[in-house]
C-alpha positions as CSV (number, residue, x, y, z in Angstrom):
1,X,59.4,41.9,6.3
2,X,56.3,44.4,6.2
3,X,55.9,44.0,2.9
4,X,56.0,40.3,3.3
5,X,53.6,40.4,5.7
6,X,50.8,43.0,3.5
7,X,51.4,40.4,1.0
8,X,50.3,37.3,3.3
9,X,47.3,39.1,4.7
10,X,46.2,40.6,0.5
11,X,46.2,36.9,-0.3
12,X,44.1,35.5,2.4
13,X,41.7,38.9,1.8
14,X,41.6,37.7,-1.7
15,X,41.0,34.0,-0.9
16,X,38.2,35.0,1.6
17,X,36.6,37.4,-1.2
18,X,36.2,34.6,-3.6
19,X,35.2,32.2,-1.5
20,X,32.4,34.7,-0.8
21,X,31.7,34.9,-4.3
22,X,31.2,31.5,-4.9
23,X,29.1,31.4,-1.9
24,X,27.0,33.9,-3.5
25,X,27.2,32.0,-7.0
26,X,26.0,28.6,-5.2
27,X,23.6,30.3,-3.7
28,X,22.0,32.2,-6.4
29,X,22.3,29.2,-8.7
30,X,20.8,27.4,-6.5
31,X,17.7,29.8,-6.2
32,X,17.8,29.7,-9.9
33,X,17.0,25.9,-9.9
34,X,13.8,24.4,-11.0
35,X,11.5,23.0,-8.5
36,X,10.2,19.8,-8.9
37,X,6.7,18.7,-8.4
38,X,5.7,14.8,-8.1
39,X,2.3,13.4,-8.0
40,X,-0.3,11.9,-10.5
41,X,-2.3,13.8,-12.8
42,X,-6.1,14.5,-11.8
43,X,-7.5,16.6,-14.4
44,X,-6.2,17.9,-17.8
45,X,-7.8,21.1,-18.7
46,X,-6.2,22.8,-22.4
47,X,-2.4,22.9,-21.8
48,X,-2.7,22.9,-17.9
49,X,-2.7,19.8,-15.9
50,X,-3.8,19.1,-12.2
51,X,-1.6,17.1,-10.0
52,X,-1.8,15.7,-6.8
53,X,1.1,14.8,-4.7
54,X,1.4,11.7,-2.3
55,X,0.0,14.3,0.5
56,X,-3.6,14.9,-1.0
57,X,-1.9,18.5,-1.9
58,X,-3.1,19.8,-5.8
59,X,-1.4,22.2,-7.9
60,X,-2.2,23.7,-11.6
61,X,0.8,23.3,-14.0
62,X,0.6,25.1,-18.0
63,X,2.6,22.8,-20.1
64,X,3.9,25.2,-22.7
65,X,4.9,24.1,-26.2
66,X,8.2,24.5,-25.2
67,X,8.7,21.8,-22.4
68,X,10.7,18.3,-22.7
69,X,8.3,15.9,-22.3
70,X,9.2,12.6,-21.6
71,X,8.2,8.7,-20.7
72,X,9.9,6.6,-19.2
73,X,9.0,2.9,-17.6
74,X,8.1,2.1,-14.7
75,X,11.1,1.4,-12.2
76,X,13.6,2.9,-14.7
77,X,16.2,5.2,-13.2
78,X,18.0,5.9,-16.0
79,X,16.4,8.8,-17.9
80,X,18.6,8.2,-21.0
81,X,16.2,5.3,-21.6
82,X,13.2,7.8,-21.4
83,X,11.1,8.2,-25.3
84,X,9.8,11.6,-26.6
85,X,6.1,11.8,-25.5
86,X,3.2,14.3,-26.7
87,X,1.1,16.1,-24.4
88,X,-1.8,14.9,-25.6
89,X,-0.4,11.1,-24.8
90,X,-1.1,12.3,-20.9
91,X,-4.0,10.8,-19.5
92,X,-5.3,10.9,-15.9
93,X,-4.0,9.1,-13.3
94,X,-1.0,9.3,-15.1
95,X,2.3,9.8,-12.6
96,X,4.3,12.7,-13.8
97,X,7.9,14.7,-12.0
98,X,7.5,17.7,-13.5
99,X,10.3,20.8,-13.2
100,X,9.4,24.0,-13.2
101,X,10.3,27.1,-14.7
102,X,11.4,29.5,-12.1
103,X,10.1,32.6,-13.5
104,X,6.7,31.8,-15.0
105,X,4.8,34.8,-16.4
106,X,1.7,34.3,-15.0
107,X,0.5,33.3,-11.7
108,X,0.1,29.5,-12.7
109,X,3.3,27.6,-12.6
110,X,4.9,27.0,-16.1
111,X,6.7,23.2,-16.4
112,X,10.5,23.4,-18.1
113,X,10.1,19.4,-18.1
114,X,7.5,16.3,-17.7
115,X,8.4,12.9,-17.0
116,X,5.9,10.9,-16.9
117,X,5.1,7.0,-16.7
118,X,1.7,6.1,-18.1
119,X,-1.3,4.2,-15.7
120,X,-1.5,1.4,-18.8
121,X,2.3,0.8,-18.1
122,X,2.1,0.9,-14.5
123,X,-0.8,-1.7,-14.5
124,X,1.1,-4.1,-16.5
125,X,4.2,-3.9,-14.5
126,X,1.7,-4.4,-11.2
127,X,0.1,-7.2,-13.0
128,X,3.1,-9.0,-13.2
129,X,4.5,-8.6,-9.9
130,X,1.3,-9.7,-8.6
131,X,1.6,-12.7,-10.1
132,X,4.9,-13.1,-8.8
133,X,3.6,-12.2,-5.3
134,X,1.0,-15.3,-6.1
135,X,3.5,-17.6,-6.8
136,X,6.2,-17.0,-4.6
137,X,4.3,-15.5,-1.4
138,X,3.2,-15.9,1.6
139,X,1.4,-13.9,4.2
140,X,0.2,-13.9,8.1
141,X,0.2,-12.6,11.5
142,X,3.8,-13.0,13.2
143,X,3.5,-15.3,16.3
144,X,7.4,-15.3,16.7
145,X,10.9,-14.0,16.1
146,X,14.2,-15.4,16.8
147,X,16.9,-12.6,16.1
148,X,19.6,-14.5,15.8
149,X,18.8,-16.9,13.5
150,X,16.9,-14.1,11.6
151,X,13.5,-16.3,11.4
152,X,9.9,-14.9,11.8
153,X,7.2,-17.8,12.3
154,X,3.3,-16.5,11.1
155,X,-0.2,-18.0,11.0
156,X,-1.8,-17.6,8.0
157,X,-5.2,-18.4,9.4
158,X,-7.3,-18.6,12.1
159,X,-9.0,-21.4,14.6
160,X,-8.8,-25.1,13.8
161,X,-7.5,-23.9,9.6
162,X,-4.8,-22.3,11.7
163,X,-1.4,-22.7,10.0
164,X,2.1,-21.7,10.9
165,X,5.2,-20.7,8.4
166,X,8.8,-20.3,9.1
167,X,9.9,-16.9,6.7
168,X,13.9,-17.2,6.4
169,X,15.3,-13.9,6.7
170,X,19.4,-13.2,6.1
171,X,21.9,-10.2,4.7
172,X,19.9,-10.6,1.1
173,X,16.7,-10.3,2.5
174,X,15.0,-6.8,2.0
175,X,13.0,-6.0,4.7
176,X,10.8,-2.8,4.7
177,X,8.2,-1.9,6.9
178,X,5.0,0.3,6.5
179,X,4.5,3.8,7.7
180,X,2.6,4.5,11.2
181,X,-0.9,5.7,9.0
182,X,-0.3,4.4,5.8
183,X,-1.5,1.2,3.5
184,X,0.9,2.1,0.7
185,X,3.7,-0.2,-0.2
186,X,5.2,2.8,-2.3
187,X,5.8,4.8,1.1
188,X,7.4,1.3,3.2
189,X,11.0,2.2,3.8
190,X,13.1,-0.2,4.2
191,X,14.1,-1.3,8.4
192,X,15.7,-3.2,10.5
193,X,14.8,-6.9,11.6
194,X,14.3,-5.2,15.0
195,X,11.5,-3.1,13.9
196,X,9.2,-6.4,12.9
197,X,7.4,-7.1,16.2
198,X,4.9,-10.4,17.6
199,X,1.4,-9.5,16.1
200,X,2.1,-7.5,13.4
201,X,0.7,-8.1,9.8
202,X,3.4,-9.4,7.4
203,X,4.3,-10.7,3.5
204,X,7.3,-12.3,2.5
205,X,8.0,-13.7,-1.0
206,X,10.8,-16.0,-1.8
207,X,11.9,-19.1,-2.2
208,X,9.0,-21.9,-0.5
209,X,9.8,-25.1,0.6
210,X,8.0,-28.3,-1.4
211,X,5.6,-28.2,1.5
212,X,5.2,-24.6,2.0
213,X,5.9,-24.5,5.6
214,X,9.5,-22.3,5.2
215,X,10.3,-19.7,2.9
216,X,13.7,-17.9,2.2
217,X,12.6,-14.4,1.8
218,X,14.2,-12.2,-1.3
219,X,11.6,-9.2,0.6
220,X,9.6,-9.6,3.4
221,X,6.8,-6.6,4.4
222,X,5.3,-5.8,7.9
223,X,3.7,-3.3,9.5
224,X,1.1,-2.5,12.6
225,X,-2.5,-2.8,11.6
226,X,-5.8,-3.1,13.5
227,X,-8.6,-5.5,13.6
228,X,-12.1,-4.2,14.8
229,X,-15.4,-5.9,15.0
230,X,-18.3,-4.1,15.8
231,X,-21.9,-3.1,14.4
232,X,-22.5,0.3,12.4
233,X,-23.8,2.9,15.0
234,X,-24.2,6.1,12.0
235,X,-22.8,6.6,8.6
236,X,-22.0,9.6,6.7
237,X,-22.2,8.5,3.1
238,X,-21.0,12.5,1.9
239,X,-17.7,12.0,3.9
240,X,-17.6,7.9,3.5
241,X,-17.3,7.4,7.4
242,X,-18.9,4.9,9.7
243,X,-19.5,4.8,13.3
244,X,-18.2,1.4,14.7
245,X,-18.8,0.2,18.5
246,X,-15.5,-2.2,18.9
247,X,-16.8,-5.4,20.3
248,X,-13.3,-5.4,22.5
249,X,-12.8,-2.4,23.3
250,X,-16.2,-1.7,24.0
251,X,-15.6,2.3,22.2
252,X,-16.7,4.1,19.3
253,X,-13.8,4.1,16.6
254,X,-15.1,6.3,13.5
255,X,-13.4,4.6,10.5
256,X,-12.7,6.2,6.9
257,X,-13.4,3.7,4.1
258,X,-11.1,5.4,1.1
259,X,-12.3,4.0,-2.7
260,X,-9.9,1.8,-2.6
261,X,-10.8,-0.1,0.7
262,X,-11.0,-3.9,0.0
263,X,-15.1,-4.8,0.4
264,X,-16.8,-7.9,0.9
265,X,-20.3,-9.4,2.1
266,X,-20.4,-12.8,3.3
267,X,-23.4,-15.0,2.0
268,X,-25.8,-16.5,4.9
269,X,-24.9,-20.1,3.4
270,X,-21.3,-19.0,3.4
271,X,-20.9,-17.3,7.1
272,X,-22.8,-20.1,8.9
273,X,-20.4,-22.1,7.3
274,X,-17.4,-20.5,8.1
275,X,-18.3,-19.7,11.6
276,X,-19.3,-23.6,11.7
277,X,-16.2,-24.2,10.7
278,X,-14.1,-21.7,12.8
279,X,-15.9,-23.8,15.8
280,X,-14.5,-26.8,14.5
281,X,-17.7,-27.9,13.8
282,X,-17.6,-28.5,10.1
283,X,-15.2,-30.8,8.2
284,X,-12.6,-29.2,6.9
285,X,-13.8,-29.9,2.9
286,X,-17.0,-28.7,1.4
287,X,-18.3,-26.7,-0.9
288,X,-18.4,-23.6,0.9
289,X,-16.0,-22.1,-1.1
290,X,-17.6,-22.8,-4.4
291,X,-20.4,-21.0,-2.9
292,X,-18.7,-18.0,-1.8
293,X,-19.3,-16.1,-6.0
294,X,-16.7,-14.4,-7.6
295,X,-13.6,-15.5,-8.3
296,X,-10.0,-15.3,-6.7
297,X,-7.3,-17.1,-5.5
298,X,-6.7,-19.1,-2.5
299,X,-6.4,-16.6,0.9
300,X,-3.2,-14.9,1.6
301,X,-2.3,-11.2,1.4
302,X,0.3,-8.8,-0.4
303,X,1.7,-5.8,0.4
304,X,-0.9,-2.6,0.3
305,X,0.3,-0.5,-2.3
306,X,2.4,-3.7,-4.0
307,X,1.8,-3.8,-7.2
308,X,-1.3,-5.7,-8.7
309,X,-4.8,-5.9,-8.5
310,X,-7.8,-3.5,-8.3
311,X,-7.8,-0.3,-6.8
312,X,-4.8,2.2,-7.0
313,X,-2.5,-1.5,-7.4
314,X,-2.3,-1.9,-4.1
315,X,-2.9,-5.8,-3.6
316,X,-1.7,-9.0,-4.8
317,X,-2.6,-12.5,-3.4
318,X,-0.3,-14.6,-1.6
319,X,-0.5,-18.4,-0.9
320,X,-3.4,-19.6,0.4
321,X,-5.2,-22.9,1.3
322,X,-7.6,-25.0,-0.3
323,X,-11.1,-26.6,0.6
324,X,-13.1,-24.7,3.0
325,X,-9.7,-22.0,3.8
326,X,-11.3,-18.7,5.1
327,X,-8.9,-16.5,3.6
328,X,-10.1,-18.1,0.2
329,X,-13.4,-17.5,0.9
330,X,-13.3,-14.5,1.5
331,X,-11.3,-13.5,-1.3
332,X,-14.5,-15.0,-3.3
333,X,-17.1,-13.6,-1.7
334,X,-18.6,-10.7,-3.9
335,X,-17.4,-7.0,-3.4
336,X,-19.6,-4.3,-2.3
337,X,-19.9,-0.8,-1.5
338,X,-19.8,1.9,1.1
339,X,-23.8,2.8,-0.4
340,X,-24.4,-1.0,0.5
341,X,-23.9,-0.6,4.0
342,X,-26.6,0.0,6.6
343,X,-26.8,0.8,10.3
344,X,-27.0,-2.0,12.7
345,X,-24.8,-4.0,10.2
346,X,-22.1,-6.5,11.6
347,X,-18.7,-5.7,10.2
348,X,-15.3,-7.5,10.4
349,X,-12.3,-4.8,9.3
350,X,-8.6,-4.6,9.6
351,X,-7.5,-0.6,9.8
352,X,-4.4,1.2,10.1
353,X,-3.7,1.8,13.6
354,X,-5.4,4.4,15.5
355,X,-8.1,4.7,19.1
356,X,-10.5,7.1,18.1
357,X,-10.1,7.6,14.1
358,X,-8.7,4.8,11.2
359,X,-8.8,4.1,7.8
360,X,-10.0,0.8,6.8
361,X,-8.3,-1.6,4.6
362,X,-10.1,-5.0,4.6
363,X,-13.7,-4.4,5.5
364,X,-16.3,-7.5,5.2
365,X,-20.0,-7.5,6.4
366,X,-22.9,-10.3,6.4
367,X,-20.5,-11.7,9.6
368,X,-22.7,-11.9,12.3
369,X,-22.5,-15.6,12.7
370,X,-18.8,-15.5,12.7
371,X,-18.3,-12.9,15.6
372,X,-20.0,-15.8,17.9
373,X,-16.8,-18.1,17.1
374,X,-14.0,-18.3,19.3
375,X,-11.7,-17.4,16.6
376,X,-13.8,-15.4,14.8
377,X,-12.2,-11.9,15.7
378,X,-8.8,-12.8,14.2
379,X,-10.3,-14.2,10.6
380,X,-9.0,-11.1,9.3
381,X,-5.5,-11.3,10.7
382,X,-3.7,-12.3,7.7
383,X,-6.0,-10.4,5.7
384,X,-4.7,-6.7,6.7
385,X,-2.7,-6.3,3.3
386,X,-5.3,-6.7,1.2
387,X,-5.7,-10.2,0.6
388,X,-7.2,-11.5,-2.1
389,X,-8.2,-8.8,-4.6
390,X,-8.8,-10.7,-7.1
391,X,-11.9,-11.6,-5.3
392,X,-14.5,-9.2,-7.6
393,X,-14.2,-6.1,-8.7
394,X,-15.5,-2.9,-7.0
């Protein structure tokens, strides 16, 4: 019975001791593993590239002879699909996941493997979604939810041009939402209907109705953004900041205009006509939009960060209006940029939300008229996720 007993308790030692040493395995292995490293390429200096991830952070990678490089699509998840690709292919902007060799021999980081999808492919791909945002799209302020029917009602404009759309949302729908302090579609996540809230700035694209005043979302897009009007109080060109006294608020907000900020100036012609108009003094044809230069499409906005148009891709026009629209002339009005602005300037511009400190998304100028209108603080409502890039290049 002793015996029986030494035998019980050597098997459970034994079980124990090798559960350890898998433990130890796992764990080793596991240090063993290459890290990864995502972010798009910056500079490509010899065999060494520069990469910055989504959190501004830059790291030096040597691409040795040795490593697997690869490219693959953009959107494709299978990396059986991905071609053979030469190093001297890369080019920057590029987006690369690169592993890395755990025990490099220097002090830079060596890469074991580079996937990378290529900014020409990426652009196309934006192109075309873009247009599909165009075509099947809408975009607004929410003025209502009803939960249980799961429909969100928007304006898409302002004043007497004001509008109103029913989105359709059910268990199909995708509905994602931006992050508190960022523009990017790539970083929405997707949440629930109970996240959307009255005010917010939102895109849905689906299925319209003959007279666009419904649509059955396949994705809708919303987040919390900021419209402040104001004149420029300082600039600091090294740092592309601005100084802004908010008209409603009746405080300072210091606002960061990244590269890829949507700029516009409204002509004189143009912003006494739109103001006129935002009064409901003017007719609601014209030639006002004619006026406006550029080209675009009508009003609207897309997602920040959805694929298509200028910048980093992070616009694509929705529906719009016709005639004298705002939103369409806007998106017409010529681009400018952060060197064209001066103090004492009057500036209309929709920021990711903050008091003291924001980024700006949608920032037009030459809008001193307009601020006198009743409506003329919410012109930029539906404008927030960068409406109407195709309105001149910057």
């Amino acid at each position: 019975m002793l015996g029986k007993k030494k035998t019980q308790v050597s098997v459970k030692l034994m079980q124990l001791g090798l559960t350890a040493v898998l433990i130890a395995i796992g764990i080793l292995l596991q240090a063993q593993a290459p890290a990864r490293f995502l972010g798009t390429v910056t500079a490509i200096n010899g065999d060494t590239l520069t990469v910055k991830n989504a959190q501004g952070e830059e790291q030096q990678v040597q691409v040795p002879s040795t490593a697997d490089l690869k490219r693959v699509e953009p959107g494709e998840k299978d990396l059986t699909k991905a071609v053979a690709l030469q190093f001297s292919e890369l080019a920057m902007n590029d987006r690369v996941l690169i592993s890395l060799a755990p025990n490099a021999a220097n002090g830079t980081p060596q890469a074991l493997r580079v996937i990378a999808i290529k900014q020409a492919d990426l652009a196309k791909k934006q192109q075309a979604e873009a247009a599909e945002w165009q075509r099947n799209g809408t975009g607004g302020l929410v003025k209502s939810l009803d939960a249980a029917s799961g429909d969100i009602v928007i304006t898409n404009s302002s004043g007497p041009t004001a509008k109103t759309v029913t989105i359709h949302t059910n268990n199909k729908s995708v509905l994602k939402r931006y992050a508190p302090a960022s523009i990017s579609y790539d970083t929405a996540t997707v949440a629930p209907f109970a996240a959307i809230h009255a005010g917010d700035q939102l895109m849905a694209k689906g299925t319209k109705s003959a007279d666009g005043s419904e649509l059955t979302a396949a994705e809708v897009v919303s987040g919390s953004f900021r419209n402040i009007s104001g004149t420029i109080a300082s600039l600091d060109a090294s740092s592309s900041t601005l100084v802004i006294k908010d008209l409603a608020t009746k405080k300072q907000v210091t606002v960061t205009v990244p590269a890829d900020a949507q700029m516009k100036k409204l002509q004189d012609r143009v912003a006494q006509m739109l103001a006129a108009r935002l009064k409901g003094d003017a007719p609601a044809g014209g030639g006002a939009a004619g006026s406006a230069g550029g080209r675009g499409s009508a009003g609207g906005a897309a997602p920040a960060g959805a694929p298509g148009g200028g910048g980093q891709g992070q616009r694509g026009p929705g529906g719009g209006g016709g005639g004298m629209d705002p939103q369409q002339i806007l998106s017409r009005s010529p681009a400018i940029h952060f060197a064209d602005l001066q103090k004492g300037d009057a500036v209309m511009l929709v920021s990711t939300s903050g008091t003291s400190e924001v980024t700006a998304i949608t920032l037009v100028a030459g809008v001193e008229p307009i601020l006198e209108a009743p409506a003329g603080k919410d012109l930029l409502s539906n404008w927030s996720m960068g409406g109407g890039a195709e309105g001149g290049d910057q």
